[in-house]
N, C-alpha and C positions, 0 to 999 in steps of 0.2 A: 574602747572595747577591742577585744580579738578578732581580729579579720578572721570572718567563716571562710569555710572550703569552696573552693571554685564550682561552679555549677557543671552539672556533665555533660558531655560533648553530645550534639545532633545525632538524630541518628540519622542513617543513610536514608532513609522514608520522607522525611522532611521536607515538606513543601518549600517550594522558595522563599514566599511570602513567611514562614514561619521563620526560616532563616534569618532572616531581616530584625529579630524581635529578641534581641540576646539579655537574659535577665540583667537588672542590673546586681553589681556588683561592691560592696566596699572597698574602698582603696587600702592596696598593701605594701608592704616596704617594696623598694624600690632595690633591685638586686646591687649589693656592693655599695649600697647607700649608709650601712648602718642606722642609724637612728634617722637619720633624713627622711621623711614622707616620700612615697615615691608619685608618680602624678595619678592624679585619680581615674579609678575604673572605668572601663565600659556602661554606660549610662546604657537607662531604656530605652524602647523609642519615645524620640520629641512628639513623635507623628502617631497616629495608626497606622498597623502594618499595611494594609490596602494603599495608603496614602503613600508610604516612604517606596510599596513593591515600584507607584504608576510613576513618584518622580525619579524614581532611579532607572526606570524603564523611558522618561524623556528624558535625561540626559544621554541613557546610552544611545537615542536615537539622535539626540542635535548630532553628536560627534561622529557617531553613524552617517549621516545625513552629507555632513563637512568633507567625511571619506569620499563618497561617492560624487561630489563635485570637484574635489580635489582629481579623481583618479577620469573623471568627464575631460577635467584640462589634459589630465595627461597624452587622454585618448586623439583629443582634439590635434596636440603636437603632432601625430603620427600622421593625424588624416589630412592635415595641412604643409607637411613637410617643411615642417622645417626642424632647425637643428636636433637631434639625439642629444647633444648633450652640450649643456648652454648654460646662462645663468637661469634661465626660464625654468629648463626643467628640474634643475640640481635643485631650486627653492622649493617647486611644487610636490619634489619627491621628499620633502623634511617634512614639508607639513602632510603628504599623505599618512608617514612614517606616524607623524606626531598624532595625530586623530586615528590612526589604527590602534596604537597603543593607549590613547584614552578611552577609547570603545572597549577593548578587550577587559582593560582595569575592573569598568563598571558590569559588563557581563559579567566578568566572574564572581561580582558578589552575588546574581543571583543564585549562583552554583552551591560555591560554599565561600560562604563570609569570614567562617572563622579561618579558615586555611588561606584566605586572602588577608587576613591582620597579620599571621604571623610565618612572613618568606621567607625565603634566606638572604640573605646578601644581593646575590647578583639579582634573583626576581624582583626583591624590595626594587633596587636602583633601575631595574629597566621599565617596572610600573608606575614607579610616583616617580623618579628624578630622571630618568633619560627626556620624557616630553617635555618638563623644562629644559632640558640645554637644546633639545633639538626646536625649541622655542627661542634661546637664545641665539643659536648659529644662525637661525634663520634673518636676523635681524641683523648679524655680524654680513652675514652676505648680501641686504637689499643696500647695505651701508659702503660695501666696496662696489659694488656695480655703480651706484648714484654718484660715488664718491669718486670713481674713476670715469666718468662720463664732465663733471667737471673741471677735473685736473685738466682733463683733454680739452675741454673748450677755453681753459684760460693758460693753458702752458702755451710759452710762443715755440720753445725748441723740445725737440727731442730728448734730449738728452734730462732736462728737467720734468717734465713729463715722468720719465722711467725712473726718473730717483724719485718724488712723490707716492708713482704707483709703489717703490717698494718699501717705500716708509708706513704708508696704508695698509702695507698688506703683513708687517711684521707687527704693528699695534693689531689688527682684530685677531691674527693667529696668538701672539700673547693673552690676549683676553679669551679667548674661546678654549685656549687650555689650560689657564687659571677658573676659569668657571668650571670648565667639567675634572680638574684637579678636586677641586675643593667638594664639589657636588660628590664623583665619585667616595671619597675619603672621609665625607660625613656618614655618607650610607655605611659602608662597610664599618664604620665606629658605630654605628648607631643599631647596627645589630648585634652588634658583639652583646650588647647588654651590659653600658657603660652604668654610674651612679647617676642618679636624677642631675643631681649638679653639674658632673660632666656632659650629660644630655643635655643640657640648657645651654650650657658655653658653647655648643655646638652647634646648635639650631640660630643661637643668637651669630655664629661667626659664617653660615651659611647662608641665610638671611641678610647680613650686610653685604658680604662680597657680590652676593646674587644679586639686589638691587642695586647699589653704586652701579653695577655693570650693566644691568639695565637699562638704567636713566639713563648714563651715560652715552648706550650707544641709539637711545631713543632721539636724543639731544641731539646726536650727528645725525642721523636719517633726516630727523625736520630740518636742517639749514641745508643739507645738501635739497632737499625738496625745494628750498625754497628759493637756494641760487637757481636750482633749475628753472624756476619759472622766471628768472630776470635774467638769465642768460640766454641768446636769441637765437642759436644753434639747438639747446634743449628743450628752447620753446617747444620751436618746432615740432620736434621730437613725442612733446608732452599732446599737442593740438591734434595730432597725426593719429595716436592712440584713442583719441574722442572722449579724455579729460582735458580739465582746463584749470587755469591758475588757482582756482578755487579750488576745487576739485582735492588737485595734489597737496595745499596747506594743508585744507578738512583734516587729510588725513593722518600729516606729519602731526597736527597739531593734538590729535583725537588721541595717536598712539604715546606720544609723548605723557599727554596727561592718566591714561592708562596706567601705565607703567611708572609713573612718579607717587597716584594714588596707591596703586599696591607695595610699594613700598613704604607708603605713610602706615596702611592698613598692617603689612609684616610687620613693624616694630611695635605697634602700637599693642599688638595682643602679643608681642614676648614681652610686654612692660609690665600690660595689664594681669595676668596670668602665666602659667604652669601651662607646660606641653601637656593636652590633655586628649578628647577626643569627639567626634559627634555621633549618634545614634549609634550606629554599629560598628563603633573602633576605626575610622576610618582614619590616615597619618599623611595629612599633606598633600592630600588629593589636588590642590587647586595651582595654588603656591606657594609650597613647600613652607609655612609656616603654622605650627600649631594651635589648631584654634579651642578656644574653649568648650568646655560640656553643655551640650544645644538641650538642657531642659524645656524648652517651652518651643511654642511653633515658629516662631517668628524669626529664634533662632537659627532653626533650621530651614526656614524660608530665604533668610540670611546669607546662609550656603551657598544657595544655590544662586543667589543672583550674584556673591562674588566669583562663583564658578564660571557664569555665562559671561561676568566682565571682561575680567582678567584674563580668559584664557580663549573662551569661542571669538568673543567679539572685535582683538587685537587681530587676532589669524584670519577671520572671517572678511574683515575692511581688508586687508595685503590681499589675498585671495582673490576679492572682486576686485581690487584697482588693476591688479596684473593678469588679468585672467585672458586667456589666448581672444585673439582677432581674428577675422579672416582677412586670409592674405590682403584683400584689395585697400586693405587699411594701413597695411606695412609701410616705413618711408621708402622703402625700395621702387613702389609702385610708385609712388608720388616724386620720387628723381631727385631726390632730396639728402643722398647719402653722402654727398661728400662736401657739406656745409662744416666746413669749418676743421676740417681735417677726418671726420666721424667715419668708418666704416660700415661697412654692413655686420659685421660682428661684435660690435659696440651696442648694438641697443638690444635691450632686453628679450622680443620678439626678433627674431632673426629670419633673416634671408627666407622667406617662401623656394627659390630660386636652388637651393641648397643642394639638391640629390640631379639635378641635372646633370651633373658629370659622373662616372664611375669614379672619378677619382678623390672625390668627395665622400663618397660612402664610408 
């Protein structure tokens, strides 16, 4: 049959909740596809509207929520003095970054939905794929800090020590600009309004590099965690913060399977289906792989628990394991800084100590 003519656009009066409720649509060619099917329509809602307004109004609130603890540490940094500008705070300021921009994403579909499906380039890529890489870099830096905490406890010289750190530090810069290489350069293809077929090569070749890199640097955060806890200079380190050897695995071990599972889950539905879309057009909201048309509830139930996996609950464990101390907990206070060569600008919490001189400011 002939694909009928598109439905008319909202009018400005339009409640939010009505927003949310985009007729469906038959699928039509696919621009520059020729005879190729292009991926199918905007579906109805899975949900009732009430239903889809109150979960889209708890997601905007978890991410909400995460802001506001995230930007608590920040505050915390200030009121405890220590470093301005650390490994502590450069992490904590990626994932405020990251959960500001996920908050905003989902507000804006209450606004208007339909002008949130179709951005332009730069919007697309600063709404749905910057919080992944700023999900990735965060994880390229818990990875050199850990990773350079070890080197230092097992280098015997200097001189080996600093070739390491800068072997370390040209792999995760290589990775982190091949990741937002390829992230950027899908976006900007992916609005141009490529053929269905070339849309799929794309998602399929953003998806692989995105995962490998992933796992990968999931892989090294868990063994550097885990030398940490068998080397007895990091122990320390580890004891001093008021986790413990468990603790730290938990976590290596929790993030690692995270992120190995979302990448089973990304290939599996560019295997199983067609870039498609859920309830009201939404493109890669979670992790960046297309997921199918959420007819039924459970589907879209579906959504959202891979939403809270993959993305709240990865940031949300790094969050609390590193979340600021009060000073009297620092190894500084404890006289424990210089085990093993370690300075006081070595561990992640730094110096309390720090603004006492002018010349430090």
């Amino acid at each position: 049959a002939a694909p009928s003519s598109p439905p008319p656009p909202l009018s400005s009066s339009a409640s939010s909740s009505s927003s949310l409720t985009t007729p469906p649509q038959p699928p039509s060619t696919w621009a520059g596809g020729g005879d190729v099917p292009g991926p199918p329509a905007p579906v109805g809602p899975a949900v009732p509207p009430s239903v889809a307004t109150a979960l889209t109004g708890l997601f905007t609130g978890l991410y909400g929520l995460l802001f506001l603890c995230v930007y608590l540490q920040l505050w915390l940094v200030l009121r405890y003095r220590y470093k301005r500008f650390s490994f502590q705070t450069v992490f904590l300021a990626l994932c405020l970054l990251w959960a500001g921009l996920r908050a905003t994403l989902f507000v804006f579909y209450f606004e208007n939905c339909q002008a949130a499906n179709r951005l332009g380039a730069f919007a697309f890529w600063l709404l749905y794929c910057c919080p992944v890489c700023l999900q990735f870099f965060t994880l390229c830096l818990l990875n050199l800090y850990f990773s350079q905490m070890v080197i230092r406890a097992k280098s015997k010289h200097a001189e080996e020590q600093h070739k390491n750190n800068r072997v370390l530090r040209g792999v995760l810069l290589l990775a982190s600009l091949l990741f937002l290489a390829v992230n950027v350069s899908c976006a900007v293809l992916v609005a141009g309004g490529p053929s269905y077929l070339v849309l799929k090569r794309l998602v399929l070749l953003r998806v692989l590099v995105n995962d490998v890199l992933f796992v990968a640097c999931a892989v090294g955060l868990a063994i550097c965690i885990w030398q940490m806890a068998k080397l007895p200079a990091t122990g320390i380190y580890l004891e001093s913060k008021g986790t413990s050897v468990c603790q730290a695995v938990t976590v290596g071990t929790l993030v690692i399977l995270l992120y190995a599972t979302r990448a089973c889950y990304n290939l599996v539905v560019l295997a199983k289906s067609a870039p498609g879309s859920f309830n009201y057009d939404w493109y890669n909201v979670s992790d960046q792989a297309d997921l199918q048309e959420l007819h039924t509830n459970s589907k879209f139930v579906l959504f959202g628990v891979v939403l809270f996996v993959w993305e709240l609950l990865p940031t949300g464990l790094v969050v609390i394991f590193f979340r600021v101390r009060r000073p009297n907990q620092n190894l500084s206070a404890a006289g424990v800084l210089g085990v093993r060569g370690f300075a006081s600008r070595v561990y992640f919490f730094d110096n309390p100590r720090r603004y006492d001189s002018e010349d430090d400011l």
